[in-house]
N, C-alpha and C positions, 0 to 999 in steps of 0.2 A: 725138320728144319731146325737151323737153331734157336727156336723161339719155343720151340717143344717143352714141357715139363718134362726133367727126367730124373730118377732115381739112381744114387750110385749105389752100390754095396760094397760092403768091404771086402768082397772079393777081386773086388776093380772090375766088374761087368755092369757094363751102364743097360739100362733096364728104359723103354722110353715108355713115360704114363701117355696114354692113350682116354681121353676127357669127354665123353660125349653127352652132349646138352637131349635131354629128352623134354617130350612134353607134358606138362604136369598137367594139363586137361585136356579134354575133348572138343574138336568145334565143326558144327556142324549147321545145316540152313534146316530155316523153317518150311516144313509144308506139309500137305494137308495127306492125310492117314493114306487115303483113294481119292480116285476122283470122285465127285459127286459128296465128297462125305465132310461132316464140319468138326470134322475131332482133327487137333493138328499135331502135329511130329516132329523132332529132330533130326534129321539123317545126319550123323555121325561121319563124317569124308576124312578129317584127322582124327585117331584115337591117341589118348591117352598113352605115355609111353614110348609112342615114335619117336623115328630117331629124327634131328633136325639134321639137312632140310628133312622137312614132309612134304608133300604135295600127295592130291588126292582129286578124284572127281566122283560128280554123280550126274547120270545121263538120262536118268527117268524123272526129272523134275518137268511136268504139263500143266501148260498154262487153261487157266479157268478166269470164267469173267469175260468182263467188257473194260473196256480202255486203250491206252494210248502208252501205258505202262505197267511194267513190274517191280514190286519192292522183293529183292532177295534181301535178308534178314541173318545174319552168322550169330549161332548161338555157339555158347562157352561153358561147359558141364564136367563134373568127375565122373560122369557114367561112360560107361565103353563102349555099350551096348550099341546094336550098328541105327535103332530104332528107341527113339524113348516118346513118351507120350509130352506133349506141351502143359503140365500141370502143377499143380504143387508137389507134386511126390519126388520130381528129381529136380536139385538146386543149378538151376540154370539161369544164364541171364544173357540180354544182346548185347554185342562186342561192338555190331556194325552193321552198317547194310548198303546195299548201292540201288537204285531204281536203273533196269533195262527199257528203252525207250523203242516203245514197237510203233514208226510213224503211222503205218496202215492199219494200225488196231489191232487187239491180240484175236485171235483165230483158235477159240478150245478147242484145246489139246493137242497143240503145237506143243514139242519136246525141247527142253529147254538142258544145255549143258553147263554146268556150275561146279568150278575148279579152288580148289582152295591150293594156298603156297605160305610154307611159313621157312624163314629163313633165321630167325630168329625170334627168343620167347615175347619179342613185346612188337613185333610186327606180322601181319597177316594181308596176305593177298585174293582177291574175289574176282575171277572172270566169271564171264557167263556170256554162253550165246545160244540162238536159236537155230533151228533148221531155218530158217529164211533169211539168213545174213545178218539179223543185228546182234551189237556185238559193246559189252561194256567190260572193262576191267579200272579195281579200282583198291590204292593200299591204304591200310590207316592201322592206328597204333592202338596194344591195347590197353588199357589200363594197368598200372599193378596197385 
């Protein structure tokens, strides 16, 4: 288009730069290593590097516990790894989170789907739903 950067040379052959925004970190949800277990994890759904958009999912996230909700949690990391542990060894921090509202109570190890979307570096988007219909999505900004 003509809003394009382009380079001329002086050959008079226009050359068009082609500009693509990647992501300078990893963002991924929190949860727990297995079920049954109390060590918690990142799963990684954008890595590092993509190209914008990203979008990505993860389909094995199973709900644990009693209640009436779930908090999903998006962590923000330079690690690539598809798996990092919740600790001090990798510098991570929460970006966001949204609570999924299951009115009939959660039901362990219902399979929960959780979609990440970024269209740009300082916006992120969080759906999530379940095998039994409920259903949240939700965007917010990140920090820089």
């Amino acid at each position: 288009s003509e809003n394009d950067p382009i380079i001329e040379r002086t050959t008079g052959v226009v050359i068009r730069d082609i500009i693509e925004d990647t992501l300078p970190f990893s963002y991924g949800i929190r949860c727990r290593e297995f079920v049954g277990s109390n060590n918690f994890v990142v799963h990684n759904i954008l890595k590092k590097g993509d190209t914008l958009p990203a979008t990505g999912s993860y389909d094995n996230f199973r709900l644990v516990g009693s209640g009436t909700s779930v908090k999903i949690e998006v962590y923000e990391s330079e690690c690539s790894e598809l798996n990092y542990p919740l600790n001090d060894s990798v510098n991570s921090e929460e970006v966001g989170h949204i609570l999924l509202e299951i009115p009939n109570g959660i039901m362990e190890g219902v399979q929960v789907e959780c979609a990440l979307m970024m269209n740009s570096l300082d916006n992120i988007q969080l759906e999530a739903h379940d095998e039994n219909g409920n259903h949240i999505k939700a965007e917010f900004k990140i920090a820089k």
